[in-house]
C-alpha atoms as a printed R data frame, in Angstrom:
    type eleno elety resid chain resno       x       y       z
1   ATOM     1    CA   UNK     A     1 -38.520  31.671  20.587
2   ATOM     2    CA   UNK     A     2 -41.792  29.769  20.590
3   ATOM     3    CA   UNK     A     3 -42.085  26.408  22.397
4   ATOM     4    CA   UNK     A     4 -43.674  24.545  18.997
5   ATOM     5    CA   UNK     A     5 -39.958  26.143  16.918
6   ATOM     6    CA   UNK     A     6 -38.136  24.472  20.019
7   ATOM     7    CA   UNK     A     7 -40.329  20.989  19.745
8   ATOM     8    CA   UNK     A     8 -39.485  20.811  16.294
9   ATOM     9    CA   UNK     A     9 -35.790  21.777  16.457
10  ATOM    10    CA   UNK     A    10 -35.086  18.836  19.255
11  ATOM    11    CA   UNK     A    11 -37.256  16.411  16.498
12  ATOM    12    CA   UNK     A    12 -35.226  17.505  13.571
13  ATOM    13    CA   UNK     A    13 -31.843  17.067  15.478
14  ATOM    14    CA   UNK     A    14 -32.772  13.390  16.439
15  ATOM    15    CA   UNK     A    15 -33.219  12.508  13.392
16  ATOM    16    CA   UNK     A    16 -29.652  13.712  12.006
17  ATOM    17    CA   UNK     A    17 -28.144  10.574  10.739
18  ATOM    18    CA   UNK     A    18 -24.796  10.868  13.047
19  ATOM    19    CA   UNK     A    19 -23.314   7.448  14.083
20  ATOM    20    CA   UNK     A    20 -23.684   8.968  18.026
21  ATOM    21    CA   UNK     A    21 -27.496   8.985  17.424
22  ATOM    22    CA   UNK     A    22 -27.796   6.022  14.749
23  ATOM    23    CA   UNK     A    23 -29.912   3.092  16.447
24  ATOM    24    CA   UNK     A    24 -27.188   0.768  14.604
25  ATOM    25    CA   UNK     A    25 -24.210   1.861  15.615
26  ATOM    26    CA   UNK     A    26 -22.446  -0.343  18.835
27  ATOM    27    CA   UNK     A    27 -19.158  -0.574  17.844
28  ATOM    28    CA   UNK     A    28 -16.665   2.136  20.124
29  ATOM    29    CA   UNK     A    29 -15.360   2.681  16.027
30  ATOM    30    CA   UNK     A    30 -17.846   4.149  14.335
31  ATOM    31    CA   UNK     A    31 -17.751   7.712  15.411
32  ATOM    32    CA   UNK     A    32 -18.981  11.024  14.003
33  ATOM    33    CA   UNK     A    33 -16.251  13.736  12.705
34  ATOM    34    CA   UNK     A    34 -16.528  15.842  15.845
35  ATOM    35    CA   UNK     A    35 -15.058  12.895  17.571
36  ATOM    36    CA   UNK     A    36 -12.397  12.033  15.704
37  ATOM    37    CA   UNK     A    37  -9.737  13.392  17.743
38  ATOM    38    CA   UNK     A    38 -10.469  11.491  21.049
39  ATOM    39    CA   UNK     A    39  -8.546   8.949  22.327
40  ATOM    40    CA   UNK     A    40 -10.798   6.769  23.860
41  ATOM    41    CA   UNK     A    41 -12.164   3.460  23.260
42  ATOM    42    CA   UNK     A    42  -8.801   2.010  21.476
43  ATOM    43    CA   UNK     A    43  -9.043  -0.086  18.314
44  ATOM    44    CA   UNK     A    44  -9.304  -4.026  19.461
45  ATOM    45    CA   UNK     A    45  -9.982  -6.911  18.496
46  ATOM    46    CA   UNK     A    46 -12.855  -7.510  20.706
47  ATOM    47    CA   UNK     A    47 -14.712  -3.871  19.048
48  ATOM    48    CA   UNK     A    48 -13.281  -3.799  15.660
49  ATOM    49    CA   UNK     A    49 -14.051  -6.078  12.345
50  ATOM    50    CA   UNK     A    50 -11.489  -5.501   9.992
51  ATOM    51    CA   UNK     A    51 -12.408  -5.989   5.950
52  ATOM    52    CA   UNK     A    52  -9.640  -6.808   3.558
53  ATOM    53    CA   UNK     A    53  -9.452  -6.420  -0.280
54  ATOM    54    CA   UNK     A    54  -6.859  -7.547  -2.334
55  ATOM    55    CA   UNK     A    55  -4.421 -10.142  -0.877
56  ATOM    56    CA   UNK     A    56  -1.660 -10.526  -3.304
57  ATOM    57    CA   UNK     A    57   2.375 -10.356  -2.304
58  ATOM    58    CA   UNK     A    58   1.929  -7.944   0.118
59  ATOM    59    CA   UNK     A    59  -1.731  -7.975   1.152
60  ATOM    60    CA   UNK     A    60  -1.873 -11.432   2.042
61  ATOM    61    CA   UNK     A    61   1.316 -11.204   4.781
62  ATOM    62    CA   UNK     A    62  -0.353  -7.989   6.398
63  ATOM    63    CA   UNK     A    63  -3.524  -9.474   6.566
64  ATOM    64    CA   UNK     A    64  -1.775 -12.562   8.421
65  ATOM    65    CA   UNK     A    65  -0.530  -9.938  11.251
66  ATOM    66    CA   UNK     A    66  -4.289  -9.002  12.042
67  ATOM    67    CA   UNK     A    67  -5.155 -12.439  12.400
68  ATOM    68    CA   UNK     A    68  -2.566 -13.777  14.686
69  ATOM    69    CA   UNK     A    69  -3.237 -10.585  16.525
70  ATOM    70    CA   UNK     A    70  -7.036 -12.050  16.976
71  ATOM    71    CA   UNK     A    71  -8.788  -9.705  14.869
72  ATOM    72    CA   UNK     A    72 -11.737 -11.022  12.826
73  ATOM    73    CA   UNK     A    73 -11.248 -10.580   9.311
74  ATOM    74    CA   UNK     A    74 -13.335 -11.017   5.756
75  ATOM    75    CA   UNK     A    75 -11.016 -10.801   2.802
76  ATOM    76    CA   UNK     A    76 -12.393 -10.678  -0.745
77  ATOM    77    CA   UNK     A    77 -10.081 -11.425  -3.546
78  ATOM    78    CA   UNK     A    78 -10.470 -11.821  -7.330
79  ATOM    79    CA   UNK     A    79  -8.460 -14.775  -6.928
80  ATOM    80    CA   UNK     A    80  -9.925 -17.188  -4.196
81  ATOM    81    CA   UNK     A    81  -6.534 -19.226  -4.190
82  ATOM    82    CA   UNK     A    82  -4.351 -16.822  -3.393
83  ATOM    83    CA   UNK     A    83  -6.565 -16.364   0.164
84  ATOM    84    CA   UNK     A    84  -6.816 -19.797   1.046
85  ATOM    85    CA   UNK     A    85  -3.798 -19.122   3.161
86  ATOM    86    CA   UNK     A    86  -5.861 -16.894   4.623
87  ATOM    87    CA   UNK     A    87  -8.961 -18.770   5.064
88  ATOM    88    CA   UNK     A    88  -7.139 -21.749   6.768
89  ATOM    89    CA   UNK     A    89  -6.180 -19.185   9.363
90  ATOM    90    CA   UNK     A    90  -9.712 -18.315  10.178
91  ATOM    91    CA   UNK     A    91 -10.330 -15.455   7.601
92  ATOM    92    CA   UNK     A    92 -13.809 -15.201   6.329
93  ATOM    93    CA   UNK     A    93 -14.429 -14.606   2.404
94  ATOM    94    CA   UNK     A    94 -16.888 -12.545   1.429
95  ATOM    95    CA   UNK     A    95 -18.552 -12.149  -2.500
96  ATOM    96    CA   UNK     A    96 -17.424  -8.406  -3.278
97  ATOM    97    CA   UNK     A    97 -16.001  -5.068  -1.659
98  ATOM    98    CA   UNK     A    98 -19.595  -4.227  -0.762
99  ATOM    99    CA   UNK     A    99 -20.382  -7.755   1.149
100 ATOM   100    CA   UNK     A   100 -16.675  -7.437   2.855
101 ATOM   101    CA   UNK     A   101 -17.556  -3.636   4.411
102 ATOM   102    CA   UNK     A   102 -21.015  -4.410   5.628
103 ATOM   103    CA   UNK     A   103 -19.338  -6.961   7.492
104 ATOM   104    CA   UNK     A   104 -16.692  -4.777   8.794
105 ATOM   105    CA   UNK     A   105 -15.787  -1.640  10.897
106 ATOM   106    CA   UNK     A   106 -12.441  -0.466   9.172
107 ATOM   107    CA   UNK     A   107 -11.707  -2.152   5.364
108 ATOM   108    CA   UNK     A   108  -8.608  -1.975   4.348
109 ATOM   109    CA   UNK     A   109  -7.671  -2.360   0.149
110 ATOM   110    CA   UNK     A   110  -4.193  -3.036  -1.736
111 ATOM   111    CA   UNK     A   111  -5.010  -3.944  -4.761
112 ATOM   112    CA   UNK     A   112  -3.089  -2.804  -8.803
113 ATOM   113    CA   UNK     A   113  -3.952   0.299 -10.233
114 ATOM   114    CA   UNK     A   114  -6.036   3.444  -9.271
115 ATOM   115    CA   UNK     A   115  -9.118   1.908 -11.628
116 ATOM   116    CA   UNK     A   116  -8.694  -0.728  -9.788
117 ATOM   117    CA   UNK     A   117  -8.548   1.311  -6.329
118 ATOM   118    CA   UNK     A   118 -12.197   3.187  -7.724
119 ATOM   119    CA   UNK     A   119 -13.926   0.247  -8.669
120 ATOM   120    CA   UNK     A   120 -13.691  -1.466  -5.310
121 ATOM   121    CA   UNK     A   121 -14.179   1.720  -3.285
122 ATOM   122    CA   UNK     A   122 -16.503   3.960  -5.391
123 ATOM   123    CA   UNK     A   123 -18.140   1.182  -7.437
124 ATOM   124    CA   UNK     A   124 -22.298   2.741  -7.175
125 ATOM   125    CA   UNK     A   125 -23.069  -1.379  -6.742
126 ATOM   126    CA   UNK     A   126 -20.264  -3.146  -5.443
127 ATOM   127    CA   UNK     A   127 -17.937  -0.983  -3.784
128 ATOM   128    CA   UNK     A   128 -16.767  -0.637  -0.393
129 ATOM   129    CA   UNK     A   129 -18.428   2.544   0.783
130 ATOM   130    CA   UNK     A   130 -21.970   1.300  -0.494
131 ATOM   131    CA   UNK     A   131 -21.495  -1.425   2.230
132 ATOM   132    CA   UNK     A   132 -19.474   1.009   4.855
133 ATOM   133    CA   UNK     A   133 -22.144   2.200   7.992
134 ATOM   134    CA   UNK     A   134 -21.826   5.605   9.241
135 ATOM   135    CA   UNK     A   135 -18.106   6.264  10.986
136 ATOM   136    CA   UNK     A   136 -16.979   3.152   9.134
137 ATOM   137    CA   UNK     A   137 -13.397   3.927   7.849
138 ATOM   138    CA   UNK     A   138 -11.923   2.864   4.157
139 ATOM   139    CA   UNK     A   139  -7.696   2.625   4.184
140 ATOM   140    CA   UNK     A   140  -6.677   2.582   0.740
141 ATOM   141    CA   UNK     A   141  -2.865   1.207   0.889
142 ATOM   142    CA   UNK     A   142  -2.226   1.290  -2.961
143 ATOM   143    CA   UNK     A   143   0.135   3.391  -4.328
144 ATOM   144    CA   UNK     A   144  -2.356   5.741  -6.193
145 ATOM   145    CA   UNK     A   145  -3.627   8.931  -7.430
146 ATOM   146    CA   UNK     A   146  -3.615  11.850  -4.645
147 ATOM   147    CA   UNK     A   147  -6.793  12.987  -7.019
148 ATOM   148    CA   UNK     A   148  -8.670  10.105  -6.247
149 ATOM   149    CA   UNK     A   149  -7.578   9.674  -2.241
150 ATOM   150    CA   UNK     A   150  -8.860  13.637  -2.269
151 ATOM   151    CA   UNK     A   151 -11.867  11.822  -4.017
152 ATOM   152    CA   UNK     A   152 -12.908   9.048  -2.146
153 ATOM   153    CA   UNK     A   153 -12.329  10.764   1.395
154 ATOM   154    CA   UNK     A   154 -14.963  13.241  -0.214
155 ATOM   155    CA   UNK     A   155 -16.995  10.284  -1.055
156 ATOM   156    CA   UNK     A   156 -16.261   9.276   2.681
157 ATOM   157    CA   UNK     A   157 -17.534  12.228   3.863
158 ATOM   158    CA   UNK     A   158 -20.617  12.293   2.529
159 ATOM   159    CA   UNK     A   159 -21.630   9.119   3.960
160 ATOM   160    CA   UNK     A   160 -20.462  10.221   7.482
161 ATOM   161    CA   UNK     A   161 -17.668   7.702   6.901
162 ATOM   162    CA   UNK     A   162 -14.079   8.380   7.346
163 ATOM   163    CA   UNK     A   163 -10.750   7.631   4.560
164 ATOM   164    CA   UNK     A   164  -7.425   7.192   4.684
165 ATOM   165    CA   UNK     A   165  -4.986   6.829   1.914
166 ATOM   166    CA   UNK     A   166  -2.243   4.668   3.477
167 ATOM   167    CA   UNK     A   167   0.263   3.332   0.710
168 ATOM   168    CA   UNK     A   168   3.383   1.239   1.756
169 ATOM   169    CA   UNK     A   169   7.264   1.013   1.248
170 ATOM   170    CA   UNK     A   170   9.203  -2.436   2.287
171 ATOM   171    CA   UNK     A   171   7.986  -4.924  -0.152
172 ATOM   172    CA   UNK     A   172   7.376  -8.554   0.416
173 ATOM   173    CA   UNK     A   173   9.872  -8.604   3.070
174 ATOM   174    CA   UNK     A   174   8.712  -5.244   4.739
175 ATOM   175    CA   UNK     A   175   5.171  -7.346   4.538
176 ATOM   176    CA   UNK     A   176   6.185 -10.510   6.089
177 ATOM   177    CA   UNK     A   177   8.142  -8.681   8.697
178 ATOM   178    CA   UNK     A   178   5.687  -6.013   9.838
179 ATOM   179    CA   UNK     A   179   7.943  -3.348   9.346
180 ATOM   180    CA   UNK     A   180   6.562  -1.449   6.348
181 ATOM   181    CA   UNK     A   181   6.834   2.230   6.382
182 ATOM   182    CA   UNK     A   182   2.979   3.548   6.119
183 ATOM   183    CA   UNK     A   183   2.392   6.627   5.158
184 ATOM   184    CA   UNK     A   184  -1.132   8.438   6.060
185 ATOM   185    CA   UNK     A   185  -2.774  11.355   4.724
186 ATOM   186    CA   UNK     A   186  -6.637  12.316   6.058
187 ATOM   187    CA   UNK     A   187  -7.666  13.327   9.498
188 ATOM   188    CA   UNK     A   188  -5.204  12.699  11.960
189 ATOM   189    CA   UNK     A   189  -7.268  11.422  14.596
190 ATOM   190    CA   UNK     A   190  -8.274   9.142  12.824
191 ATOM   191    CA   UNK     A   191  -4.978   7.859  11.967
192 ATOM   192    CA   UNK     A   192  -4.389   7.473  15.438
193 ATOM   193    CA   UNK     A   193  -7.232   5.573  16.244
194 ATOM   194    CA   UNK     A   194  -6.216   3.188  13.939
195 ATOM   195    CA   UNK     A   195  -2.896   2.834  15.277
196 ATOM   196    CA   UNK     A   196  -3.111  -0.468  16.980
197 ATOM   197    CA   UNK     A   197  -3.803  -1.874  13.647
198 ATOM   198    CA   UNK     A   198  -0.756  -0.055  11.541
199 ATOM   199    CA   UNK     A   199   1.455  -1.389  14.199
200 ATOM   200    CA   UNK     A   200   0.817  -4.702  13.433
201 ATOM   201    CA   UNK     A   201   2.147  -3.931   9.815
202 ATOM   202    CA   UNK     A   202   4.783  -1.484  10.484
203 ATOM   203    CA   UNK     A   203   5.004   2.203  11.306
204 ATOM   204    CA   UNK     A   204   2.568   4.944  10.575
205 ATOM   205    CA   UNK     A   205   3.785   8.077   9.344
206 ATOM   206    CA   UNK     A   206   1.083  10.743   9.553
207 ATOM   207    CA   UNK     A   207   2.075  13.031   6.326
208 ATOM   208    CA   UNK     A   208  -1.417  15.564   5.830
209 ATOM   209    CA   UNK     A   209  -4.210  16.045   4.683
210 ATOM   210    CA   UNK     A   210  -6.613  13.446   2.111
211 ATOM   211    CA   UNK     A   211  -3.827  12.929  -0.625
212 ATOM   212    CA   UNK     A   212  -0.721  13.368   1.468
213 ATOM   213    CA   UNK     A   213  -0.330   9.919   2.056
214 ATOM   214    CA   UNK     A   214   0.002   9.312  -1.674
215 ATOM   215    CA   UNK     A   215   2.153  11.952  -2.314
216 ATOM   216    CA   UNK     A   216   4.502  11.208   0.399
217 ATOM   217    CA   UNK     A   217   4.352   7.478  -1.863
218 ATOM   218    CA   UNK     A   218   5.556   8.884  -5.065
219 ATOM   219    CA   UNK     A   219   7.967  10.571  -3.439
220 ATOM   220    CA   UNK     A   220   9.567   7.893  -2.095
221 ATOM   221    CA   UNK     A   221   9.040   5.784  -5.722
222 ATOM   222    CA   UNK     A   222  11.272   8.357  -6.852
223 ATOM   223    CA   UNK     A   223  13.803   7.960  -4.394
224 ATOM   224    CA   UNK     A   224  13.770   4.101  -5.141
225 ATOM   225    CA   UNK     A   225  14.116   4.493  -9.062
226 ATOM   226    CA   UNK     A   226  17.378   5.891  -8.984
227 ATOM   227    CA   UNK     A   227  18.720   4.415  -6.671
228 ATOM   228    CA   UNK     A   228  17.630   0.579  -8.361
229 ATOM   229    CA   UNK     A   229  19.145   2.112 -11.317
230 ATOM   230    CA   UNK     A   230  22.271   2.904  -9.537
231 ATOM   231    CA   UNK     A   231  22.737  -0.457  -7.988
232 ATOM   232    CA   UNK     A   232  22.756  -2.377 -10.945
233 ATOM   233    CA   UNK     A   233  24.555   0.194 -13.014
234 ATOM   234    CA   UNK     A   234  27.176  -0.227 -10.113
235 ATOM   235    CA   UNK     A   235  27.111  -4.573 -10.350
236 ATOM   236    CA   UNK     A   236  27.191  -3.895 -14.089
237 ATOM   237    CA   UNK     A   237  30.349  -1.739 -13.526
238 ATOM   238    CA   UNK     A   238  32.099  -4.257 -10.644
239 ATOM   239    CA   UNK     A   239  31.528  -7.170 -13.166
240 ATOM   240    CA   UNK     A   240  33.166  -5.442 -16.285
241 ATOM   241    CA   UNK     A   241  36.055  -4.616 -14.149
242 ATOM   242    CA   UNK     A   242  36.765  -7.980 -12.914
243 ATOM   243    CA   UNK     A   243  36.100  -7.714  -9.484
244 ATOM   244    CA   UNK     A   244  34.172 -10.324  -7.298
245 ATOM   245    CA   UNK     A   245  30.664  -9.058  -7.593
246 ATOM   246    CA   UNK     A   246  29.574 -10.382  -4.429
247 ATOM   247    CA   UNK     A   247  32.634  -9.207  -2.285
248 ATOM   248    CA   UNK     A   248  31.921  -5.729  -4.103
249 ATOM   249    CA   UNK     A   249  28.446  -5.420  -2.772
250 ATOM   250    CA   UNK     A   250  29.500  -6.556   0.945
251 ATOM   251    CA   UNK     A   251  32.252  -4.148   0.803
252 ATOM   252    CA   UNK     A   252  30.023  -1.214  -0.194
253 ATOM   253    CA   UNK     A   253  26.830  -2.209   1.871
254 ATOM   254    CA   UNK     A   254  28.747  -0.480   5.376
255 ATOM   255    CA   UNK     A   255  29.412   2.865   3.215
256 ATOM   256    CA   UNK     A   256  27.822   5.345   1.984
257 ATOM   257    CA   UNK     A   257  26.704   3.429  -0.990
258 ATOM   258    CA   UNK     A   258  24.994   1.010   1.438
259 ATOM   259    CA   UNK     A   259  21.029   1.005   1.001
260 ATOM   260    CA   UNK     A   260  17.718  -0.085   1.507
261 ATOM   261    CA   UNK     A   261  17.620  -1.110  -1.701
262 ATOM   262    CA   UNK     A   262  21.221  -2.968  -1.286
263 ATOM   263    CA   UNK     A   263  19.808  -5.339   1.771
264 ATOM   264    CA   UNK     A   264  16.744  -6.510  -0.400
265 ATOM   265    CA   UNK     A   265  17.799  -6.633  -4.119
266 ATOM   266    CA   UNK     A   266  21.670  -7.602  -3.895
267 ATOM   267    CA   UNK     A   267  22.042 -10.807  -3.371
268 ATOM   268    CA   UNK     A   268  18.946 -11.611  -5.371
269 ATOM   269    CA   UNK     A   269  20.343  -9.781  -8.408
270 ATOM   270    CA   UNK     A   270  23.422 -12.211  -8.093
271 ATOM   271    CA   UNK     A   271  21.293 -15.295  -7.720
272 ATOM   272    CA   UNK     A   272  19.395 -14.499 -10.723
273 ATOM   273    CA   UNK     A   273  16.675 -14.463  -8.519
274 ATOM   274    CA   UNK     A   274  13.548 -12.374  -9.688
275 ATOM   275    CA   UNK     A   275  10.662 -13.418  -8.060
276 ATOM   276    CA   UNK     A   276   8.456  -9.898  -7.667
277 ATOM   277    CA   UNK     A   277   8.733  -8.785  -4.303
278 ATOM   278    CA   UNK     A   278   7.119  -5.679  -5.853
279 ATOM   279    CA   UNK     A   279   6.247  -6.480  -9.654
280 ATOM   280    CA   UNK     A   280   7.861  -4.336 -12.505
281 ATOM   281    CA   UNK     A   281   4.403  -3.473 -14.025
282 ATOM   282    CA   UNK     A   282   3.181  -1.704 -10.689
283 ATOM   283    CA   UNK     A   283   6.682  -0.060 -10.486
284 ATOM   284    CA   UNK     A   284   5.796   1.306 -13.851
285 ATOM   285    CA   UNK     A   285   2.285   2.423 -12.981
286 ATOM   286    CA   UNK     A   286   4.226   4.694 -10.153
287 ATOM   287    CA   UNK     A   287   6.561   6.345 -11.984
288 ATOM   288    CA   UNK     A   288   3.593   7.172 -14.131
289 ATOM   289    CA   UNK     A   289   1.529   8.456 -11.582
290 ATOM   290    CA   UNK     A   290   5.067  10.510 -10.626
291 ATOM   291    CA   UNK     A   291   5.203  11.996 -14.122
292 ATOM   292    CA   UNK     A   292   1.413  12.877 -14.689
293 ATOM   293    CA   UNK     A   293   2.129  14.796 -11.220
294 ATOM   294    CA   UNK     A   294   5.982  16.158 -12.477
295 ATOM   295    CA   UNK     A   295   4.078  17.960 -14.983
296 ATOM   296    CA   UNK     A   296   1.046  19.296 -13.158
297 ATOM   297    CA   UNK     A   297   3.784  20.881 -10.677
298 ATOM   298    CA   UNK     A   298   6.540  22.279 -13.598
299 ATOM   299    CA   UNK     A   299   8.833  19.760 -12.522
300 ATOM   300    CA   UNK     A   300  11.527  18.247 -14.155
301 ATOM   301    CA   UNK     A   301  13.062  15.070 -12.749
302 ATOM   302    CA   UNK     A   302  15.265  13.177 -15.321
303 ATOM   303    CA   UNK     A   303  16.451  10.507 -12.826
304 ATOM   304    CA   UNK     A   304  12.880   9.242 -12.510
305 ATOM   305    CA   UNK     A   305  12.113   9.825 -16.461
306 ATOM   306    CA   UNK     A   306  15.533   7.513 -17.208
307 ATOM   307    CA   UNK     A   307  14.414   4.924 -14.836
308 ATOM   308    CA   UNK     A   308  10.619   4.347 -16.104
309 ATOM   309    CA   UNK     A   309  12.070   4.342 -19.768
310 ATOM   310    CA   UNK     A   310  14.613   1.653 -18.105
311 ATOM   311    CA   UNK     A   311  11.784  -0.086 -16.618
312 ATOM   312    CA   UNK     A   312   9.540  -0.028 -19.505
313 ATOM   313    CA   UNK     A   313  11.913  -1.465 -21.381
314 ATOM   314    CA   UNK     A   314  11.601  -4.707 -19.377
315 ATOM   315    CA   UNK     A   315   7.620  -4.617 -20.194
316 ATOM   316    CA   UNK     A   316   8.512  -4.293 -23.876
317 ATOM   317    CA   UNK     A   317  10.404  -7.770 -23.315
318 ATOM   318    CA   UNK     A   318   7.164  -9.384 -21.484
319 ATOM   319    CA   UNK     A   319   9.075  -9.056 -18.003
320 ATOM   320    CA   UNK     A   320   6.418  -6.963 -16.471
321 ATOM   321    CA   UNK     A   321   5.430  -9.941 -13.875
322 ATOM   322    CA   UNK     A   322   9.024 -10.113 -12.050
323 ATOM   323    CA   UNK     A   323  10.405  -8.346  -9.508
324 ATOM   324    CA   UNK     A   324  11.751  -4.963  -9.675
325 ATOM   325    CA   UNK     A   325  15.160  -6.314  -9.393
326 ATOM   326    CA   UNK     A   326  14.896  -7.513 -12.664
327 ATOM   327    CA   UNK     A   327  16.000  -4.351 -14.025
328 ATOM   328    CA   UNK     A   328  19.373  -5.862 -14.218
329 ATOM   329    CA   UNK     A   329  18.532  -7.686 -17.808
330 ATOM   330    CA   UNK     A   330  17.603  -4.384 -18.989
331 ATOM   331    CA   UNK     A   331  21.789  -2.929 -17.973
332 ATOM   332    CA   UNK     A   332  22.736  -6.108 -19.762
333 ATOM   333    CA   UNK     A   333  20.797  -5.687 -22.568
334 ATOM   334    CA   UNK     A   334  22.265  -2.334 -23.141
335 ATOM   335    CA   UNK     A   335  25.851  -3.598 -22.959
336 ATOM   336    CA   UNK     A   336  25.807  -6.566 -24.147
337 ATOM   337    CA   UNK     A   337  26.586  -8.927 -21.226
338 ATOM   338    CA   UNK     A   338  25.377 -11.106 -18.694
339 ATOM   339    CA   UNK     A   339  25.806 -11.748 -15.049
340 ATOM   340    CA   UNK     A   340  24.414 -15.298 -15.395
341 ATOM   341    CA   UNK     A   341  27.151 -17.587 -14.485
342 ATOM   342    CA   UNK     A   342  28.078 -15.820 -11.425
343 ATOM   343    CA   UNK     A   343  25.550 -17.818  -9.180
344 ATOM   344    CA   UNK     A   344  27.144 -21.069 -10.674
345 ATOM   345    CA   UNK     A   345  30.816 -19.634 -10.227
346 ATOM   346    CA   UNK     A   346  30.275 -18.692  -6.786
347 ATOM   347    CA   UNK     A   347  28.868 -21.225  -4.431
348 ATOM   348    CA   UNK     A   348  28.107 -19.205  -2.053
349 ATOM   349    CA   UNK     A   349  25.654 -17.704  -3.650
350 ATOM   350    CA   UNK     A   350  23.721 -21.027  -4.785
351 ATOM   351    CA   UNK     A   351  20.120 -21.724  -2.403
């Protein structure tokens, strides 16, 4: 092999644009593909700027774990009033998706639907990854298409940029608490890198490949339909039989009817109490997404198809904005009665 092919081999190789050779590049983050399974250099707060998009019910409590934790973080919102919490706890707020990842080393998005999920990733002007550097890594924690996480950790890719989708079950509570269940679908070291930051939120449940994450999502969406639907086809029940609603629900909550969906939804059911810990139209756009993908696979699931009909229902009658517990009205609708006056019968149920 002749000395000028070697010259121009080692020239060609230094100029590869890999994050170990770009001149930019300090942060112990940004790393190229072939180093995404190491385990050094851990995620901290003194190495890693964190970007946030999207801080509505949920976003805006997980975002307040980074910051306690002493992470600096830029949040961009559509809605600068909903991040002033934020901002009074030192957040920065930056213009658009694009200015919040050229400030930052890992951005993180929950935002509505899967347009919106494109537009503030994809967007050829203002989205995320036209503002990401090279080993700069997008989490997408909407509940979304598996299409477009496949998608966008292509996009990634290309751009010597990592993606994870990362969607979350626990609503506001799970939020507030730090105890969401996450889970992840992309490269698995990267997941792990990232690790000190899911913590902070909840636990990180590594389900695949790009997409997994999602699917793993919808999965669990179904889970949660019926059983909402059996919860308050079960209060419905208790209250046409005459029984004490409230001692019902205690009685049941240490059996085998006892649920997830039990702790968080009963006794707000009972106090009439709808305020969207997860909002009916987003439960909606779900169950959607789990029906497109029902019929890609062959799949019939007529628990889930009963419970969006259920749920869209409660859109029809311009309750798309409260909680999903709210699909109570819809039960009484359909027979007629109403649980109403049991917060004002039963005191202990007032506050």
């Amino acid at each position: 092999m002749s000395q000028s092919f070697l010259r121009l081999a080692r020239k060609l190789f230094h100029l590869l644009p890999t994050c170990r050779t770009h001149p930019t590049l300090s942060s112990p983050l940004r790393f190229h593909h072939s180093m995404a399974n190491t385990t050094t250099d851990s995620v901290t707060p003194s190495n890693t700027r964190v970007g946030w998009i999207g801080t509505g019910v949920m976003g805006r409590s997980m975002c307040a774990h980074l910051i306690k934790a002493g992470y600096t973080l830029t949040v961009f919102t559509r809605t600068v009033s909903k991040a002033q919490p934020l901002l009074d706890m030192g957040a920065n707020l930056a213009q658009s998706p694009v200015a919040v990842a050229s400030q930052s080393d890992v951005v993180f998005s929950i935002v509505g639907f899967p347009s919106d999920v494109r537009h503030v990733m994809l967007d050829p002007t203002a989205g995320a990854l036209q503002g990401l550097r090279p080993g700069g890594v997008l989490v997408d924690m909407t509940t979304s298409d598996p299409s477009l996480a496949s998608e966008i950790s292509a996009a990634a890719s290309a751009k010597y940029c990592h993606s994870i989708d990362a969607p979350v079950s626990g609503g506001d509570r799970g939020a507030k608490n730090g105890t969401l269940a996450i889970f992840a679908g992309g490269d698995e070291g990267v997941v792990n890198r990232l690790n000190p930051l899911f913590s902070l939120m909840g636990k990180v449940n590594y389900m695949g490949a790009p997409g997994k994450g999602q699917f793993a999502k919808l999965a669990n969406q179904i889970t949660i339909a019926s059983a909402m639907v059996g919860l308050v086809e079960g209060i419905v029940y208790a209250y046409k039989a005459g029984l004490n609603v409230e001692q019902y629900l205690n009685a049941i909550s240490t059996g085998a009817a006892g649920s997830k969906s039990l702790d968080l939804y009963g006794a707000r059911i009972l106090k009439r109490d709808f305020e969207a810990g997860f909002y009916v139209n987003h439960f909606v756009k779900d169950m959607g997404i789990c029906l497109k993908e029902c019929q890609n696979m062959g799949l019939a699931l007529p628990g889930l198809a009963l419970a969006q009909q259920l749920y869209l229902s409660l859109k029809a009658h311009g309750e798309g904005n409260l909680g999903t517990q709210a699909l109570i009205l819809a039960l009484e609708r359909l027979n007629n009665v109403s649980l109403e006056n049991l917060a004002s019968q039963n005191p202990s149920l007032a506050g």
